[in-house]
PDB file of the backbone (N, CA, C, O) and the ligand in Angstrom, with CONECT records:
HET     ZN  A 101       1
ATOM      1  N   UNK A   1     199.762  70.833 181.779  1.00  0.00           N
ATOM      2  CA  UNK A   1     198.666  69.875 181.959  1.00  0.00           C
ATOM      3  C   UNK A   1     198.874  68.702 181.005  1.00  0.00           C
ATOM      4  O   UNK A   1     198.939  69.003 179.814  1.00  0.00           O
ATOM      5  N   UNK A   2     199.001  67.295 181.362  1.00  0.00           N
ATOM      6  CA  UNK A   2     199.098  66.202 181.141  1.00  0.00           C
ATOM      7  C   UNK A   2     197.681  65.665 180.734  1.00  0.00           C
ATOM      8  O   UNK A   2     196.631  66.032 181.263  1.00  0.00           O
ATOM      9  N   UNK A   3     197.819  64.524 179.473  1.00  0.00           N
ATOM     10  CA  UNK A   3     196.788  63.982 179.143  1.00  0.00           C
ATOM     11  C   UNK A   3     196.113  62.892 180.231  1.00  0.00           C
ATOM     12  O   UNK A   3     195.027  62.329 180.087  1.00  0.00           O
ATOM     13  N   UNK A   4     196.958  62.757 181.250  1.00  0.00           N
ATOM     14  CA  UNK A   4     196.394  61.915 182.491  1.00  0.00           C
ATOM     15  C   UNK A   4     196.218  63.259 183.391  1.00  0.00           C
ATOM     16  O   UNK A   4     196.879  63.340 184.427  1.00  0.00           O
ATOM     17  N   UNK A   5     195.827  63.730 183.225  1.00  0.00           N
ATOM     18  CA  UNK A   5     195.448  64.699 184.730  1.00  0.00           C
ATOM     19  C   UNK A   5     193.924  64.596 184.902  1.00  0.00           C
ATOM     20  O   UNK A   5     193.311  65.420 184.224  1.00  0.00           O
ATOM     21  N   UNK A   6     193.602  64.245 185.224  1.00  0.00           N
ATOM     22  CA  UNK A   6     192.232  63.715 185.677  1.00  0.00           C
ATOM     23  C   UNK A   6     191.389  65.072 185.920  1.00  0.00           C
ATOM     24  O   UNK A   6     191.738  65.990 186.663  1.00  0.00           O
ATOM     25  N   UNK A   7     190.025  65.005 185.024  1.00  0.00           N
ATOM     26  CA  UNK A   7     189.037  66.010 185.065  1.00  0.00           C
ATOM     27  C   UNK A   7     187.765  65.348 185.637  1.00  0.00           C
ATOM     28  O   UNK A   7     187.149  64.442 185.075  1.00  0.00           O
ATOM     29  N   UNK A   8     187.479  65.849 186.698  1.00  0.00           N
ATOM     30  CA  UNK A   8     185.729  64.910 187.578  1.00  0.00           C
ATOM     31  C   UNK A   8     185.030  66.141 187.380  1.00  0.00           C
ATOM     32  O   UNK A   8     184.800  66.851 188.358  1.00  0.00           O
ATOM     33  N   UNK A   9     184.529  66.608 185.804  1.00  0.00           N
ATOM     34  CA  UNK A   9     183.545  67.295 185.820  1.00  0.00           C
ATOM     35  C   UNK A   9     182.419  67.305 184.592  1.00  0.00           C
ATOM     36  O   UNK A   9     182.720  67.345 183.399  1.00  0.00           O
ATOM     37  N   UNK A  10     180.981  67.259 185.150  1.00  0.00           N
ATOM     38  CA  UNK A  10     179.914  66.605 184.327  1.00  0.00           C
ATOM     39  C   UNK A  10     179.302  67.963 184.212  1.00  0.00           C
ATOM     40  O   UNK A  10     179.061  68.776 185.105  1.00  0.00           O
ATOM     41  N   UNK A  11     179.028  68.066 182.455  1.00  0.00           N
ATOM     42  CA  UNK A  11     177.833  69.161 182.348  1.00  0.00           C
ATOM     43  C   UNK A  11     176.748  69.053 181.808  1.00  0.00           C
ATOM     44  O   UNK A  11     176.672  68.256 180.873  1.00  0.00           O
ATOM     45  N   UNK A  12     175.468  69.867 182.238  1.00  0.00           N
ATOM     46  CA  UNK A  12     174.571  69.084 181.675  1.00  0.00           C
ATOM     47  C   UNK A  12     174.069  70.195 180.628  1.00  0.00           C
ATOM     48  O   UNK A  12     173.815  71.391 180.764  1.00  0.00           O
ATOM     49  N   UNK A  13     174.017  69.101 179.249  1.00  0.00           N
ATOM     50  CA  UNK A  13     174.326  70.643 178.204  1.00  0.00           C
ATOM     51  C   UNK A  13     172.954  70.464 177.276  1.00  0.00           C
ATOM     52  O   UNK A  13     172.459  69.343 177.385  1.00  0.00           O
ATOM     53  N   UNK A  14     172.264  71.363 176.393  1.00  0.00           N
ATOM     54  CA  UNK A  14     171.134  71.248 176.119  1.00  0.00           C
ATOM     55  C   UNK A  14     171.329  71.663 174.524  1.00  0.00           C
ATOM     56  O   UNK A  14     171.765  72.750 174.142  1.00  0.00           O
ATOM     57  N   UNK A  15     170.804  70.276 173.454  1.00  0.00           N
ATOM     58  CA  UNK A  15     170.879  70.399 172.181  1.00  0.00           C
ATOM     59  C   UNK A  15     170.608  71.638 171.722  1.00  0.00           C
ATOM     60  O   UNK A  15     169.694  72.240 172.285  1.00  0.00           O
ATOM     61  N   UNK A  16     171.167  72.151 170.857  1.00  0.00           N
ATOM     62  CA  UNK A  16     170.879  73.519 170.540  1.00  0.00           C
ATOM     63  C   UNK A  16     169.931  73.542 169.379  1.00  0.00           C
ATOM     64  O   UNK A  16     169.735  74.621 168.821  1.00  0.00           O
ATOM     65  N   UNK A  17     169.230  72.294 168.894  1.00  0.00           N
ATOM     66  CA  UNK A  17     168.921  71.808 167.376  1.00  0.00           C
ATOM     67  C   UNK A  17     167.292  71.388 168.111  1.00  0.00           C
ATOM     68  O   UNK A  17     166.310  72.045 167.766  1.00  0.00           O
ATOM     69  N   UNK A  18     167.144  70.151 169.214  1.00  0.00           N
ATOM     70  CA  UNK A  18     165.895  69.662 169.902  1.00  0.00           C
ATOM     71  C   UNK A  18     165.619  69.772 171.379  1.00  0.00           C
ATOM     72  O   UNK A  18     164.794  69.288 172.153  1.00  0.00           O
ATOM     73  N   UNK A  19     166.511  70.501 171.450  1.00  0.00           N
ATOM     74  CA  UNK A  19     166.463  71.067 173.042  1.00  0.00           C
ATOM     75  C   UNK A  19     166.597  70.065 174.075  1.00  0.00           C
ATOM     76  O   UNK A  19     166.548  70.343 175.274  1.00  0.00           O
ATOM     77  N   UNK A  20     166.809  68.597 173.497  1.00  0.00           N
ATOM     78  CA  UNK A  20     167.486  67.357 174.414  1.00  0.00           C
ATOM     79  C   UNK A  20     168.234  68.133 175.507  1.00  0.00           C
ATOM     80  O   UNK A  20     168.841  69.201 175.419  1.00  0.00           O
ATOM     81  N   UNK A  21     168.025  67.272 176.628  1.00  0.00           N
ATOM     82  CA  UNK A  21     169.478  67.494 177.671  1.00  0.00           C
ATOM     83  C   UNK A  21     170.079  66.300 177.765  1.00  0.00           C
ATOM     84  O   UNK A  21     169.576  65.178 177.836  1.00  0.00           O
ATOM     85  N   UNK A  22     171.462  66.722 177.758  1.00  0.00           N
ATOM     86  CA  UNK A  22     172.239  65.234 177.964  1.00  0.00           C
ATOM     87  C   UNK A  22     173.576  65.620 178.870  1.00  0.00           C
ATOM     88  O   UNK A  22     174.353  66.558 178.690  1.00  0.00           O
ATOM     89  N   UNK A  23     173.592  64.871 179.629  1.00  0.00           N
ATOM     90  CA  UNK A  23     175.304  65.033 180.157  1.00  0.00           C
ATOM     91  C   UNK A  23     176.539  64.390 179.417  1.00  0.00           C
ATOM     92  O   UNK A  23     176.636  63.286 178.880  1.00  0.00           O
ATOM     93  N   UNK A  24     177.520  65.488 179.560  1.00  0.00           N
ATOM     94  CA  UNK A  24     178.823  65.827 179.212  1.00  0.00           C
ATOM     95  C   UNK A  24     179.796  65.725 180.193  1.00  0.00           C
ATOM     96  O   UNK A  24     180.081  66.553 181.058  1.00  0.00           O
ATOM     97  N   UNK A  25     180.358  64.455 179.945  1.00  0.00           N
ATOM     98  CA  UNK A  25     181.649  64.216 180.625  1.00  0.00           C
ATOM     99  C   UNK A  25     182.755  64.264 179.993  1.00  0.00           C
ATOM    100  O   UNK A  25     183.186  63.483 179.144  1.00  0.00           O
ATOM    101  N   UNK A  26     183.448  65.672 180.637  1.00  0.00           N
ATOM    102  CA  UNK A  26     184.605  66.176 180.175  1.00  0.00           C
ATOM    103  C   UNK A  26     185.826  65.460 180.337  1.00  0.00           C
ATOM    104  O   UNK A  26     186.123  65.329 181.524  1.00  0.00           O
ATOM    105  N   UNK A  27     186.607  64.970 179.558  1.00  0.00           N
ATOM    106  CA  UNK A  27     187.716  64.061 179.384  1.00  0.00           C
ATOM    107  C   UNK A  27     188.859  64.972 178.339  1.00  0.00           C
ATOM    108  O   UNK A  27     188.635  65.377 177.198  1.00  0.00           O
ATOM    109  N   UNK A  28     189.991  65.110 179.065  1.00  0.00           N
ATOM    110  CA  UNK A  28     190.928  65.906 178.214  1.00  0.00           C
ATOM    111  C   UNK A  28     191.453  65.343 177.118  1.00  0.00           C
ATOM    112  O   UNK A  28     192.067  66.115 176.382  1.00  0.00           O
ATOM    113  N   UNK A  29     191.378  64.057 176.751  1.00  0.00           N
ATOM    114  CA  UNK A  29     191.952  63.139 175.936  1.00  0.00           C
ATOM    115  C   UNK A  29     190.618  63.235 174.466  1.00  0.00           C
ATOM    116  O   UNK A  29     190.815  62.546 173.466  1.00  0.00           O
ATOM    117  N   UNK A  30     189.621  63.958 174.541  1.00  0.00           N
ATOM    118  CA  UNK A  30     188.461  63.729 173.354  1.00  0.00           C
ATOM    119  C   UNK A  30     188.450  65.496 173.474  1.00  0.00           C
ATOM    120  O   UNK A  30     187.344  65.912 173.126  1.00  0.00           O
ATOM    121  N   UNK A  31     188.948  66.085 173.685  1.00  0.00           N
ATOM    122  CA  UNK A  31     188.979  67.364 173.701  1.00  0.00           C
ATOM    123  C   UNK A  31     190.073  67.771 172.242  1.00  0.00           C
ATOM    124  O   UNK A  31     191.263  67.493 172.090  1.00  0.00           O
ATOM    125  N   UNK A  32     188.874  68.713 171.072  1.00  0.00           N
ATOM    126  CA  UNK A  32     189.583  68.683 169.754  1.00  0.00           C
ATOM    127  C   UNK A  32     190.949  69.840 170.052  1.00  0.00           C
ATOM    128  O   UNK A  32     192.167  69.761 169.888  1.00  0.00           O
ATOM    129  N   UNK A  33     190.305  70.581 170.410  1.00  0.00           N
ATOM    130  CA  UNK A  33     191.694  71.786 170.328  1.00  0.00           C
ATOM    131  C   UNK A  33     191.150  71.971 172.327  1.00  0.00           C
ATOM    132  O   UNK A  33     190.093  71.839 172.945  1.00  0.00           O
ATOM    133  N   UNK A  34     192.682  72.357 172.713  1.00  0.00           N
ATOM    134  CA  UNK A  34     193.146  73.013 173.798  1.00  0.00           C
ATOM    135  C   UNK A  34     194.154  73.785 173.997  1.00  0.00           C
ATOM    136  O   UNK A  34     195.295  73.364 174.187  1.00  0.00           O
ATOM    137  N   UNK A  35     193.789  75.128 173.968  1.00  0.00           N
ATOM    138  CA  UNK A  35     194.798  75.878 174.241  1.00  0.00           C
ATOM    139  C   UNK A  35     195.202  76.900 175.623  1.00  0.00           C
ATOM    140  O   UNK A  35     194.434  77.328 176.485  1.00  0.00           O
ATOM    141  N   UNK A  36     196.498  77.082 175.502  1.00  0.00           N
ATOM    142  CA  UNK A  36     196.766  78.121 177.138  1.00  0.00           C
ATOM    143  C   UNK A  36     196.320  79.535 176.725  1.00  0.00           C
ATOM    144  O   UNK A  36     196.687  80.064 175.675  1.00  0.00           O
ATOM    145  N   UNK A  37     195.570  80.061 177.552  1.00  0.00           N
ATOM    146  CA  UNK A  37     195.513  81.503 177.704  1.00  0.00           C
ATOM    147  C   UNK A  37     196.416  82.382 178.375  1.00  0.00           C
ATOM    148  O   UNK A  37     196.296  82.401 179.600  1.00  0.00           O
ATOM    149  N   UNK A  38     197.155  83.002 177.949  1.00  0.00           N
ATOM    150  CA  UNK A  38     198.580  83.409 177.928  1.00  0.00           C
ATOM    151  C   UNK A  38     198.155  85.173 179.140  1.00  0.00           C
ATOM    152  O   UNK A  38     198.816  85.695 180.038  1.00  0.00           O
ATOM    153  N   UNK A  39     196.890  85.516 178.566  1.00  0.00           N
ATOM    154  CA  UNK A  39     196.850  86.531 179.835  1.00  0.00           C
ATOM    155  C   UNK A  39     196.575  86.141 180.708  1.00  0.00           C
ATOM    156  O   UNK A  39     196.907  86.882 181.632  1.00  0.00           O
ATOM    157  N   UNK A  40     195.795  84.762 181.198  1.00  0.00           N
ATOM    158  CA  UNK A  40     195.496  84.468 182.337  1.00  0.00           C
ATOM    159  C   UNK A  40     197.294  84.960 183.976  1.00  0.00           C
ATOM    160  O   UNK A  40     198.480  85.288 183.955  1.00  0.00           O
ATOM    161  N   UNK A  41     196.282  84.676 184.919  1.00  0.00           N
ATOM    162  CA  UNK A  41     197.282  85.362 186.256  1.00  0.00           C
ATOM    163  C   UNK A  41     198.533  83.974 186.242  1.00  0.00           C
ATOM    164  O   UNK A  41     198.308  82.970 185.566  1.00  0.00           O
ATOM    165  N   UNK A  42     199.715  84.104 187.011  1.00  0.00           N
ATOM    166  CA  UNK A  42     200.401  83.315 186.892  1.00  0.00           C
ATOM    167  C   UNK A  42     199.916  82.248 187.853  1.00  0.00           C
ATOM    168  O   UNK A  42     199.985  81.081 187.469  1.00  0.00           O
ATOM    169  N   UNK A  43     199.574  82.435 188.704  1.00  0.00           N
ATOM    170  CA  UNK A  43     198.863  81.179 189.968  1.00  0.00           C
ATOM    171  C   UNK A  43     197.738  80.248 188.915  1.00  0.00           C
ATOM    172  O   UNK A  43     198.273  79.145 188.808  1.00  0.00           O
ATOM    173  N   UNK A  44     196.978  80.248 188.450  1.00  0.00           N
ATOM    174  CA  UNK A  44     196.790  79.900 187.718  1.00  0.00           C
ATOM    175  C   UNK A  44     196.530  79.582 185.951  1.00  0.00           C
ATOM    176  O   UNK A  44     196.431  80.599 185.264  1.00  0.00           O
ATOM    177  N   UNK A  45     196.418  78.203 185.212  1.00  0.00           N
ATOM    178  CA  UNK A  45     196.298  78.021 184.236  1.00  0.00           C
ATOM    179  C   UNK A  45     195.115  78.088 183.603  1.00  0.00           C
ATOM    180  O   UNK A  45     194.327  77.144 183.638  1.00  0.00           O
ATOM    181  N   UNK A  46     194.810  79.473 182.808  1.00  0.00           N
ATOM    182  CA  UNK A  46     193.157  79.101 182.091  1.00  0.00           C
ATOM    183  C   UNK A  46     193.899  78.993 180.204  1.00  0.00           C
ATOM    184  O   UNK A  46     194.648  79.605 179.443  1.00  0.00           O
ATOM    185  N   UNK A  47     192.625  77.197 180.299  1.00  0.00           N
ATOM    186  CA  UNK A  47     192.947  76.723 178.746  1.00  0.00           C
ATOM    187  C   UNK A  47     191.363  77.133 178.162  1.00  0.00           C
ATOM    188  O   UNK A  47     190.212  77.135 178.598  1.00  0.00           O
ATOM    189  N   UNK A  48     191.940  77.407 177.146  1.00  0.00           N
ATOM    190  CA  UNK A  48     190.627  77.271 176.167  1.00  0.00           C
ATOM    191  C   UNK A  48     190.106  76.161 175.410  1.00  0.00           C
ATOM    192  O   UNK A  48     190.601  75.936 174.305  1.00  0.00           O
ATOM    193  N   UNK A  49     189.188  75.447 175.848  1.00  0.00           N
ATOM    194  CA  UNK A  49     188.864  74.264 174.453  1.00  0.00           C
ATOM    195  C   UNK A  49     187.607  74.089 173.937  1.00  0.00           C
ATOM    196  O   UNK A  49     186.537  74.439 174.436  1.00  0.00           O
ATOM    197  N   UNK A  50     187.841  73.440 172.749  1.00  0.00           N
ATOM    198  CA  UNK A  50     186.873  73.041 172.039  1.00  0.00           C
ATOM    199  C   UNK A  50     186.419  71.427 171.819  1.00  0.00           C
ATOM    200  O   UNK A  50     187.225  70.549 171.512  1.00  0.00           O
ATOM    201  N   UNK A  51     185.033  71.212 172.024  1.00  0.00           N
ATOM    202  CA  UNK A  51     184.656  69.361 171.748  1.00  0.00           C
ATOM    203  C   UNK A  51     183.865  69.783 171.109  1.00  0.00           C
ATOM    204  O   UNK A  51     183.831  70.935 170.678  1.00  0.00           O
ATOM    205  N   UNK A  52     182.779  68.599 170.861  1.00  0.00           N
ATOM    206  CA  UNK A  52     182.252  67.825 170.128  1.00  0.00           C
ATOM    207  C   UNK A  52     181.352  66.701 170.713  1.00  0.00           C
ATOM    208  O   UNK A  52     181.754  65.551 170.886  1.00  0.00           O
ATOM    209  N   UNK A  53     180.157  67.114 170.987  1.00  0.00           N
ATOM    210  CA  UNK A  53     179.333  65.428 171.355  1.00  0.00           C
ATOM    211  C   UNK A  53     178.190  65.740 170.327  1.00  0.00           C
ATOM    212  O   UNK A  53     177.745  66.791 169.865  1.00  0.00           O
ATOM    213  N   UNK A  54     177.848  64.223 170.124  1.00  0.00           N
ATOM    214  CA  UNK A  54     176.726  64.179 169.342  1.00  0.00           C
ATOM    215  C   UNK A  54     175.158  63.956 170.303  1.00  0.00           C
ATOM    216  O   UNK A  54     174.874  63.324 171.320  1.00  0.00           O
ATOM    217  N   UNK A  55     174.555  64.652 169.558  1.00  0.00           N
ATOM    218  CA  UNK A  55     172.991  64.532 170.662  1.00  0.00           C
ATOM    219  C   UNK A  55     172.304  63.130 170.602  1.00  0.00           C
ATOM    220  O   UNK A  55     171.841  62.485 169.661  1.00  0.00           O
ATOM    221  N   UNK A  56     172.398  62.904 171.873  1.00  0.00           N
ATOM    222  CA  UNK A  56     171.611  61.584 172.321  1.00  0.00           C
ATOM    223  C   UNK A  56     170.390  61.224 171.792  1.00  0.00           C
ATOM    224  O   UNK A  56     170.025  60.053 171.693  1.00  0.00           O
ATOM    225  N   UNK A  57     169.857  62.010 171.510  1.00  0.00           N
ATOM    226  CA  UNK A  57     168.440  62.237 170.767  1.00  0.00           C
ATOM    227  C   UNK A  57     168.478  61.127 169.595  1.00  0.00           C
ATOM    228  O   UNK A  57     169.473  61.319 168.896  1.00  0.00           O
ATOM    229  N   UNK A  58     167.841  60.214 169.232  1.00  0.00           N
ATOM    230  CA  UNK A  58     167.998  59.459 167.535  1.00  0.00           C
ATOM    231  C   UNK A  58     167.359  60.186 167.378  1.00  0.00           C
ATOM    232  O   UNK A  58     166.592  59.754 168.239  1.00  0.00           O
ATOM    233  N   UNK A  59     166.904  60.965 167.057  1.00  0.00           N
ATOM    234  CA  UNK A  59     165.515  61.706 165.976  1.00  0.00           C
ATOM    235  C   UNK A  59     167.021  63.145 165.395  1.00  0.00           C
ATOM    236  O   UNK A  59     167.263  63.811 164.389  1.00  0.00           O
ATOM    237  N   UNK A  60     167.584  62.968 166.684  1.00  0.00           N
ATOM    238  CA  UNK A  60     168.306  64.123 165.776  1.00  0.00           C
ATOM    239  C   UNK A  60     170.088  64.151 165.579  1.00  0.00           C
ATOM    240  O   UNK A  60     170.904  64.752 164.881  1.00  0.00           O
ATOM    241  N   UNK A  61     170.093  63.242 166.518  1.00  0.00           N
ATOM    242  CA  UNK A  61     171.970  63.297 165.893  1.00  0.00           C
ATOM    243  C   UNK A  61     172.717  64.470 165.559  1.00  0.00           C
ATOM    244  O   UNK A  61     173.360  64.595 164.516  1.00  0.00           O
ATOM    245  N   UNK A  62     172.627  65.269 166.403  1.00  0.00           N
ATOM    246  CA  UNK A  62     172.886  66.638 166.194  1.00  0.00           C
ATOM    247  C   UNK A  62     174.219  66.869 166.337  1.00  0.00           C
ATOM    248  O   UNK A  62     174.402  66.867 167.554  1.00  0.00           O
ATOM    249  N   UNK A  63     175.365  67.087 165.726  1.00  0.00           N
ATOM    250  CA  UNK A  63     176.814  67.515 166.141  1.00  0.00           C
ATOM    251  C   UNK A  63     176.713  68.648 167.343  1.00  0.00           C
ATOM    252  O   UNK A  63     176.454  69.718 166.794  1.00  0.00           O
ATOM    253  N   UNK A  64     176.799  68.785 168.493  1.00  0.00           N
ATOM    254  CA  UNK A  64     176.877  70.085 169.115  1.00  0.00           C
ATOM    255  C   UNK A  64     178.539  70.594 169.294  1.00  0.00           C
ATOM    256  O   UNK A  64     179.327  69.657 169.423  1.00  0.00           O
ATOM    257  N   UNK A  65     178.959  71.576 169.308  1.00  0.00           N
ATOM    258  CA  UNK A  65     179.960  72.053 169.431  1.00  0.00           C
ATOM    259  C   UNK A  65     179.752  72.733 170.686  1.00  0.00           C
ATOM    260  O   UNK A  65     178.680  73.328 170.800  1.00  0.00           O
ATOM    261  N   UNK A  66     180.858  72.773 172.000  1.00  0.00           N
ATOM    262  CA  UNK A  66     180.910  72.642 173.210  1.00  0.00           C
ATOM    263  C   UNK A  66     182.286  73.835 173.159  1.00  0.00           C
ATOM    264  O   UNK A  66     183.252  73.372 172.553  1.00  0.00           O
ATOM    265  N   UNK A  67     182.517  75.427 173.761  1.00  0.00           N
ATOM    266  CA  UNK A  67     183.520  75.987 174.194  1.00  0.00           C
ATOM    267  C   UNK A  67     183.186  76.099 175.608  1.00  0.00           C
ATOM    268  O   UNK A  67     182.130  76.029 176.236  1.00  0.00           O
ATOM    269  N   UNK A  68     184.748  76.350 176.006  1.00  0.00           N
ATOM    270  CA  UNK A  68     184.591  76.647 177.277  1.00  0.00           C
ATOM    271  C   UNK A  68     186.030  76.272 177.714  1.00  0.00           C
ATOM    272  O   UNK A  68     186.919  75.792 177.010  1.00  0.00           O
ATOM    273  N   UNK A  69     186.074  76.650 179.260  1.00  0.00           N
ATOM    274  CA  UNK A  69     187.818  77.118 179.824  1.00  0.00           C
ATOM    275  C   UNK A  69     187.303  75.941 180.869  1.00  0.00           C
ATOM    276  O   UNK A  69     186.289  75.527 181.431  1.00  0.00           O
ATOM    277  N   UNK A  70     188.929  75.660 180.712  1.00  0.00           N
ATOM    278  CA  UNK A  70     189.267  74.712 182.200  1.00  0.00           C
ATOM    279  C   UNK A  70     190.984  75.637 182.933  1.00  0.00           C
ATOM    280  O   UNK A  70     192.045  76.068 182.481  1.00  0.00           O
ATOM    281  N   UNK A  71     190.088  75.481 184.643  1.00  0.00           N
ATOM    282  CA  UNK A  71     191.353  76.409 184.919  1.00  0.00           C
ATOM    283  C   UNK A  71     192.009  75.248 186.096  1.00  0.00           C
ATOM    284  O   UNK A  71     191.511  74.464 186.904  1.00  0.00           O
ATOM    285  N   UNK A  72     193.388  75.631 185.686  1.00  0.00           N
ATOM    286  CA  UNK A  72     194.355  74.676 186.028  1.00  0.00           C
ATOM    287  C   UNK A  72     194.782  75.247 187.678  1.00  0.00           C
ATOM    288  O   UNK A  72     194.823  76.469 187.821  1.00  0.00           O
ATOM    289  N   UNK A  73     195.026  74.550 188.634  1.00  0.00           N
ATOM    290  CA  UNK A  73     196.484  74.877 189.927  1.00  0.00           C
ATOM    291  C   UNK A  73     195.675  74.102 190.808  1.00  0.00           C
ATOM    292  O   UNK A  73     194.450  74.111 190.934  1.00  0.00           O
ATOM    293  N   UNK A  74     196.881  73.170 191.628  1.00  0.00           N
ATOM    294  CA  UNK A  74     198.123  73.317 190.769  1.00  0.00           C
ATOM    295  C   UNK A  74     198.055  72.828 189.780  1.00  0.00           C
ATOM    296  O   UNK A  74     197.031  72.524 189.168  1.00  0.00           O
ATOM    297  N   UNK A  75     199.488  72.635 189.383  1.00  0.00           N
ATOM    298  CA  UNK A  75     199.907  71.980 187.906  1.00  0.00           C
ATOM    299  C   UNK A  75     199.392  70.697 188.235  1.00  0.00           C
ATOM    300  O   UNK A  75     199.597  69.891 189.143  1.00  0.00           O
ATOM    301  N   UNK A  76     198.469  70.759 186.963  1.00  0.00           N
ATOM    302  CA  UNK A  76     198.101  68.801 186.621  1.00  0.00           C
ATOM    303  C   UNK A  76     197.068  68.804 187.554  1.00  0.00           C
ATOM    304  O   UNK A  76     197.033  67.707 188.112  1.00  0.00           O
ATOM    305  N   UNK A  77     196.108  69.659 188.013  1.00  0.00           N
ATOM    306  CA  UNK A  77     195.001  69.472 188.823  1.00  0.00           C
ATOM    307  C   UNK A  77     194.368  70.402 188.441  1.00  0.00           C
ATOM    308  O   UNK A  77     194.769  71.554 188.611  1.00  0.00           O
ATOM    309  N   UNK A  78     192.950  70.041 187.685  1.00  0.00           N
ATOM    310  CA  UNK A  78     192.002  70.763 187.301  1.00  0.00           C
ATOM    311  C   UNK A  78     190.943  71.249 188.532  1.00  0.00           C
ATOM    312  O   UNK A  78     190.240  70.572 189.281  1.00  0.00           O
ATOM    313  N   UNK A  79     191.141  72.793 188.412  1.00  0.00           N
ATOM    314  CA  UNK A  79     190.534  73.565 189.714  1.00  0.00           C
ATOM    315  C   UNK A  79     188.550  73.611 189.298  1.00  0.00           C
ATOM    316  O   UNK A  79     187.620  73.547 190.103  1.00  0.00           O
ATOM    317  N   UNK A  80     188.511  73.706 188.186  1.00  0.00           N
ATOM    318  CA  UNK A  80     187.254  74.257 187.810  1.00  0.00           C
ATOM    319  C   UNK A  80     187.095  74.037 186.354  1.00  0.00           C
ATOM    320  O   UNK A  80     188.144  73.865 185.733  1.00  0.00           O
ATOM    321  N   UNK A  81     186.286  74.017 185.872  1.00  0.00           N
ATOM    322  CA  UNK A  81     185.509  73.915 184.405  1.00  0.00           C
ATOM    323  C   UNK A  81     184.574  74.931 184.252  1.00  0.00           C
ATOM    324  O   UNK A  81     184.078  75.630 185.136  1.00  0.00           O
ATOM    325  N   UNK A  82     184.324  74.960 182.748  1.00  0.00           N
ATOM    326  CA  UNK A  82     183.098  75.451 182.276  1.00  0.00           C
ATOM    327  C   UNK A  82     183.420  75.673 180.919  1.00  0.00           C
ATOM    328  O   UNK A  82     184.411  75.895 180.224  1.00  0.00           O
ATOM    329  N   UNK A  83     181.521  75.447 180.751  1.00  0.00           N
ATOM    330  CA  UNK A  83     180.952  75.468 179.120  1.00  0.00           C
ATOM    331  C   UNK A  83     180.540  77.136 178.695  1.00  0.00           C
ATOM    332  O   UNK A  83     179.547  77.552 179.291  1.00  0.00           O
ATOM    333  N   UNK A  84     181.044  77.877 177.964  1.00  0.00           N
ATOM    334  CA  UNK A  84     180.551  79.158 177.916  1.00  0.00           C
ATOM    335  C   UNK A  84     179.716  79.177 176.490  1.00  0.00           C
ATOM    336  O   UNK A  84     179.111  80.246 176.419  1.00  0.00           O
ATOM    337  N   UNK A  85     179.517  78.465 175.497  1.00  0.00           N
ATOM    338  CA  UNK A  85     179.058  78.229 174.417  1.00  0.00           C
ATOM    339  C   UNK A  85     178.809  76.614 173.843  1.00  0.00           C
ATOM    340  O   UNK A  85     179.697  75.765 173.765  1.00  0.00           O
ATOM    341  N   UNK A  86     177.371  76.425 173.466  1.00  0.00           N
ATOM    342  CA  UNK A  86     177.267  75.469 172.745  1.00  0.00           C
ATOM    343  C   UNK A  86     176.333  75.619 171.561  1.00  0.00           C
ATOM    344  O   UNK A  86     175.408  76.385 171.830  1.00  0.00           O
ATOM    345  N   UNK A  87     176.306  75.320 170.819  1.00  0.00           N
ATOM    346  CA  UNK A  87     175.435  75.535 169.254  1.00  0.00           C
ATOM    347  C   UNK A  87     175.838  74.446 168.274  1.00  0.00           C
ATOM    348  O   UNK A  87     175.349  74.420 167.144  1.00  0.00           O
TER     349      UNK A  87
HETATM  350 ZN    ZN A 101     169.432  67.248 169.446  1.00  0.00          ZN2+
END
């Protein structure tokens, strides 16, 4: 997976600090760590990553930390997303 492989997926994620909702547009290029999951099946690629958005909120400016897998196939075409943790 290439830093141009294009991800069209929006989440809508909820401050864990003021309970704001804000959408999250996932971009592989602002993504802090990404890694391959090595048991995943060979047909497809599941990565693990980690971001970072700050809460829209001014009252609270909250760092949220965002995990979650993006699964790859084919190569360089993101099949699916998801957020499995934010706090
Ligand atoms: Zn907040």
């Amino acid at each position: 997976m290439s830093l141009k492989t294009p991800i069209n997926h929006n989440f809508n994620i909820t401050c864990p600090k003021c309970e704001h909702s804000c959408l999250y547009d996932l971009r592989l290029d602002e993504l802090k760590e990404l890694s391959l999951n090595k048991s995943s099946s060979d047909l497809e690629n599941q990565y693990e990553f980690l971001s970072y958005v700050v809460c829209k909120n001014p009252l609270c400016n909250y760092d949220i930390e965002l995990k979650g897998y993006i699964y790859e196939y084919p190569e360089n075409t993101i099949k699916s997303a998801e957020i499995t943790s934010t706090k």
